[in-house]
N, C-alpha and C positions, 0 to 999 in steps of 0.2 A: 140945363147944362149937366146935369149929372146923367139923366139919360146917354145922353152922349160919353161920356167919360166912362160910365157904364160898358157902352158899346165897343168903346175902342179898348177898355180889357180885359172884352169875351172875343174882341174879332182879333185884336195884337196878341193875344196869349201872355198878358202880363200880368204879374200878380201887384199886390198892394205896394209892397216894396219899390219896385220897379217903377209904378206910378211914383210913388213919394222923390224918386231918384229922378226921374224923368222932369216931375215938376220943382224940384230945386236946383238942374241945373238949366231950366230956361229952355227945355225942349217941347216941353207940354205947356203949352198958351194959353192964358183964356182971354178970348174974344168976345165981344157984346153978347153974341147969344150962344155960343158955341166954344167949345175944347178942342183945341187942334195940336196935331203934333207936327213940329216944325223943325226940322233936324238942321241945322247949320254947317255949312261947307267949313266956312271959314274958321270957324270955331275950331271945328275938328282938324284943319290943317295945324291951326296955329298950335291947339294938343299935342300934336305931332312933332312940331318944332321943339318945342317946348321939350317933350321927352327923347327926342335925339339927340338934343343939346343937355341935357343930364347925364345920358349916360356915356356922351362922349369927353365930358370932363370926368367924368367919373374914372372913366378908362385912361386916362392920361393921368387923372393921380393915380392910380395904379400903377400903371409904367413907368412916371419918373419917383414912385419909389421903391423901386425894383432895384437900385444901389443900396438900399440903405444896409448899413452892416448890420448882421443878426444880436450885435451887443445891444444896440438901441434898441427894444422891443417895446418902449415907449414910443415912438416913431412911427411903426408898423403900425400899434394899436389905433394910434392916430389915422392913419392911413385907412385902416378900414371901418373905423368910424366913419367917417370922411365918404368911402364908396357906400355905407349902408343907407346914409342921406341922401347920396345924389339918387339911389335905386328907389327910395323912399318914394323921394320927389318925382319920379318918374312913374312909378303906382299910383299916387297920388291923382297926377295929370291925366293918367290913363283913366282913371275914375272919372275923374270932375268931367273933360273935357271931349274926350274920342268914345268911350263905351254908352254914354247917353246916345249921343248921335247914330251909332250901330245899330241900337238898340229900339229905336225910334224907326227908322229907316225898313228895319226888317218886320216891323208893326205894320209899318205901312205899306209895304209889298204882301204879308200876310191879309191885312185889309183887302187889298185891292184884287186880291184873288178870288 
């Protein structure tokens, strides 16, 4: 097995990290006798979900507090607290969920060349 895992990060162009990234989120498998990398659709859509739907509340607290009077600057503060979270969580997503699968993908197209 290691042979192999070997192989796929002289042939994918990955370094250690990227391995370690690859196999904690469940793209890099291992199989009875072999290491496969297995990139997930679904996964990645649902990543996708996931982070459009942060950043589209995120953008609507934005907007509905675009009233707030400049006296309350407690308010605002709150406010973009509030957007730094949702962008957080949307980096976040980007990590866990959609950049493995990318990143897998373009291994395995390098592989296959």
């Amino acid at each position: 097995m290691r042979s192999k895992l070997l192989e796929i990060k002289r042939c994918g162009n990955l370094s250690d990290r990227r391995i370690r990234h690859l196999r904690n989120a469940g793209v890099l498998v291992r199989r009875r006798d072999a290491v496969v990398l297995a990139p997930s659709v679904v996964c990645e859509l649902a990543g996708w979900s996931f982070m459009v739907i942060c950043l589209v509340v995120g953008m609507a607290t934005l907007i509905a507090g675009a009233n707030i009077p400049p006296s309350n600057l407690s308010l605002v503060a709150y406010q973009v607290l509030g957007m730094v979270v949702y962008v957080t969580l949307a980096k976040l997503c980007h990590y866990t969920f959609i950049e493995p699968n990318q990143v897998a993908r373009q291994a395995l197209k390098r592989m296959a060349a």
